[in-house]
C-alpha positions in Angstrom: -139.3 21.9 -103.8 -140.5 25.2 -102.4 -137.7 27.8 -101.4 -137.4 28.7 -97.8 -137.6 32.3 -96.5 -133.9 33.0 -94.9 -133.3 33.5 -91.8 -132.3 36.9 -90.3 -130.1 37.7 -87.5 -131.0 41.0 -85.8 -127.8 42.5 -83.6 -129.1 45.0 -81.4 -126.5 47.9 -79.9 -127.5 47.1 -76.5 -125.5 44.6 -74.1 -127.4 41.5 -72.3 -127.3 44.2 -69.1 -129.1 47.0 -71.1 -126.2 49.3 -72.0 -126.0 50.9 -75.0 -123.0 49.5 -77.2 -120.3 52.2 -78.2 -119.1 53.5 -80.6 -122.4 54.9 -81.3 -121.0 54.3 -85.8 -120.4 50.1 -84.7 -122.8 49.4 -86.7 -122.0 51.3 -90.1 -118.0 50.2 -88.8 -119.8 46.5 -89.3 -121.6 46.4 -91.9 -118.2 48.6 -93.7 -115.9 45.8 -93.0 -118.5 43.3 -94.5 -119.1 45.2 -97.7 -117.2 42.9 -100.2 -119.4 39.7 -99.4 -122.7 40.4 -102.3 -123.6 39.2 -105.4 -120.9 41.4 -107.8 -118.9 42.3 -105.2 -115.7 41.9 -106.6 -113.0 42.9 -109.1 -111.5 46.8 -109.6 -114.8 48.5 -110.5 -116.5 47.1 -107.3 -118.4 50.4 -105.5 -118.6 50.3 -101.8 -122.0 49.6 -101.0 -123.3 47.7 -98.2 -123.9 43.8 -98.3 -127.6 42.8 -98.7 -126.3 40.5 -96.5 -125.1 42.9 -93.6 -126.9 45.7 -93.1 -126.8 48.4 -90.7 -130.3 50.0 -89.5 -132.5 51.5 -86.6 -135.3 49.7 -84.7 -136.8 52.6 -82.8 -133.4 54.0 -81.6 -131.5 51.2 -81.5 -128.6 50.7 -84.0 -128.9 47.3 -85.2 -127.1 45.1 -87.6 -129.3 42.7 -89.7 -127.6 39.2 -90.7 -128.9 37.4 -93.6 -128.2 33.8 -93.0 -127.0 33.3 -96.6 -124.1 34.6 -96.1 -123.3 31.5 -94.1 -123.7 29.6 -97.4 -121.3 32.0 -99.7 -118.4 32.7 -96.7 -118.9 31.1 -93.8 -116.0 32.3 -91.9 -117.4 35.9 -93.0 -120.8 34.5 -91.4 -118.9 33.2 -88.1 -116.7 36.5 -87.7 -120.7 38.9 -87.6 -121.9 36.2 -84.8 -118.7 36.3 -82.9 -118.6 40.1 -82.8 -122.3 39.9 -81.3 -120.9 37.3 -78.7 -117.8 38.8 -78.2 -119.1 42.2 -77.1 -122.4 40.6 -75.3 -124.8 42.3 -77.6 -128.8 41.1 -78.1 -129.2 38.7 -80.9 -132.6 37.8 -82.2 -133.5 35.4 -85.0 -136.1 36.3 -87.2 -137.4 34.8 -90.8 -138.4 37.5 -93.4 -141.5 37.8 -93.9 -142.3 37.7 -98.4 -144.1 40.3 -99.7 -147.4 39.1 -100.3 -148.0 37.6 -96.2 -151.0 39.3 -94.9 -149.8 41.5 -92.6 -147.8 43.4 -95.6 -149.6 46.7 -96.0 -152.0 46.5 -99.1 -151.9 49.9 -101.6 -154.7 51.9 -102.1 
């Protein structure tokens, strides 16, 4: 059986009426809290690092917040709690599947 591509959540930092979301550091606040939900995330030696499954960054000058859908799988209240935020403060949320590596419009080297 052939793996799926996971879905992506992309949390914009702009309201359903166009405002811009504030504080203008929600997203690293976010993605902070999140931190401990990874592969070898745990224990007294863990480094803060962000999740590869929340992760804050720009889309033009946006501040977004992108959700891996796997998370749902390892912590689903974890999972529930990065939607409800979104919902709770009315922000843009757009669902996206990652594109692999080798699709054609990935840029060839030369």
């Amino acid at each position: 059986m052939a793996e799926t591509t996971p879905t992506e959540y992309f949390i914009q930092g702009v309201t359903s009426n166009g405002k811009t979301f504030r504080p203008s550091d929600w997203s690293e606040r976010l993605c902070g809290v999140m931190s401990g939900y990874g592969p070898k995330k745990r224990g007294p030696n863990a480094r803060l690092t962000y999740s590869i499954y929340v992760r804050p960054t720009l889309l033009g000058n946006v501040k977004t917040v992108i959700l891996d859908s796997r998370l749902r799988e390892i912590e689903p209240m974890a999972f529930d709690f990065v939607m409800n935020f979104a919902k709770d403060n009315d922000l843009l949320v757009t669902e996206a599947c990652e594109l692999p590596p080798h699709h054609g419009t990935q840029q060839q080297g030369s």
